[in-house]
C-alpha positions as CSV (number, residue, x, y, z in Angstrom):
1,X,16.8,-54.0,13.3
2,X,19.2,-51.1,11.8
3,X,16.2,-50.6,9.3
4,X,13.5,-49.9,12.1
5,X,16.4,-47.5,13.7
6,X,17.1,-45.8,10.5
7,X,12.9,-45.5,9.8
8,X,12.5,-43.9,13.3
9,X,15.2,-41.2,12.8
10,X,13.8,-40.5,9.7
11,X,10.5,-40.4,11.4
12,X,12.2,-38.3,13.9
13,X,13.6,-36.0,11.3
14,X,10.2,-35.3,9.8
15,X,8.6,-34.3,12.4
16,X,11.3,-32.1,13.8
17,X,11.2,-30.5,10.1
18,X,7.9,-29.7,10.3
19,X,7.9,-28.4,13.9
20,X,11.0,-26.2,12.9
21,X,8.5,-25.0,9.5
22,X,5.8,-24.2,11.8
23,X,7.8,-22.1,14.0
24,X,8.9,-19.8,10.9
25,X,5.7,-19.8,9.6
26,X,4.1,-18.6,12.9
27,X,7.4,-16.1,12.9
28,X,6.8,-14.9,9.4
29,X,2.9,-14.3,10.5
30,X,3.8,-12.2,13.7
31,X,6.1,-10.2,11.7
32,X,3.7,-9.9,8.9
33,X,1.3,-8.5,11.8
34,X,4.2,-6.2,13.1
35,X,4.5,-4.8,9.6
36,X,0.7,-3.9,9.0
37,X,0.9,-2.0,12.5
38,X,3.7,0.2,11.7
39,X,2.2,0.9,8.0
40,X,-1.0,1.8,9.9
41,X,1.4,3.7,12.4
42,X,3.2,5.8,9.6
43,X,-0.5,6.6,8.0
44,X,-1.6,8.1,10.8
45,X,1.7,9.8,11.7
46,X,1.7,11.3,8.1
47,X,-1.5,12.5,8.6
48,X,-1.2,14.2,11.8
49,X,2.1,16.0,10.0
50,X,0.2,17.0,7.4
51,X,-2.2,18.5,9.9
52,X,0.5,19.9,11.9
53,X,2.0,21.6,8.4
54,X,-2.0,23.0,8.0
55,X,-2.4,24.8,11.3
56,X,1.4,26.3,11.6
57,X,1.0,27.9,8.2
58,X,-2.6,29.1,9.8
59,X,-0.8,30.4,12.6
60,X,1.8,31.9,10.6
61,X,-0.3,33.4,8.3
62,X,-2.4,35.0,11.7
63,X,0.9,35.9,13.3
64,X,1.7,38.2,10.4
65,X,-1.6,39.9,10.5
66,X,-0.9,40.4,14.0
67,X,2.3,42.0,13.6
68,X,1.0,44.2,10.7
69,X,-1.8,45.6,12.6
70,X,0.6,46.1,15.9
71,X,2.7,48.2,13.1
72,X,0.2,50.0,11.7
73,X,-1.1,51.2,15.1
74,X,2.9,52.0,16.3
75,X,3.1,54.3,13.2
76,X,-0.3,56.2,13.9
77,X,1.0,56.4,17.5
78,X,4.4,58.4,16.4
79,X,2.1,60.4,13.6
80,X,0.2,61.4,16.6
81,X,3.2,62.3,18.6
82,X,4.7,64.6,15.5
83,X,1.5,66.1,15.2
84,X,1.0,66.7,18.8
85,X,5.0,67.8,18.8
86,X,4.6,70.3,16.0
87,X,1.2,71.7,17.6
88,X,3.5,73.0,20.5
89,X,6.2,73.9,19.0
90,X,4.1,76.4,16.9
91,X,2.2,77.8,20.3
């Protein structure tokens, strides 16, 4: 009689393990799945940073133009004023 009690808790045991073993197994899959997303995640991240790095420069790089042309055309715009300027104060 105590052996068929100890065989059954034994029994009960094992199959308690192995629940317990599927449960981290199934845990370790979902966070293997959770890791694969955010790696996919970062790639894409890191791509749209490195595209967001491409176009500011771009836009830099045209902002300067900008502002070089805009000076160029202030400095003919006070030339032009001298010129007009000394004009009248030789008449």
């Amino acid at each position: 009689m105590e052996e068929l009690r100890k065989e059954r808790r034994r029994e009960a045991n094992r199959k308690c393990a192995q629940r317990k073993r599927k449960r981290e197994q199934e845990a370790f899959q979902e966070l293997e799945g959770s890791v694969a997303k955010l790696r996919t995640e970062v790639q894409l991240l890191h791509e749209e940073l490195t595209r967001l790095h491409k176009e500011n420069k771009e836009l830099d790089e045209e902002n300067n133009s900008i502002q070089e042309e805009i000076s160029k055309m202030h400095g003919m715009k006070l030339s032009a004023k001298f010129v007009i300027s000394s004009a009248v104060d030789e008449v």
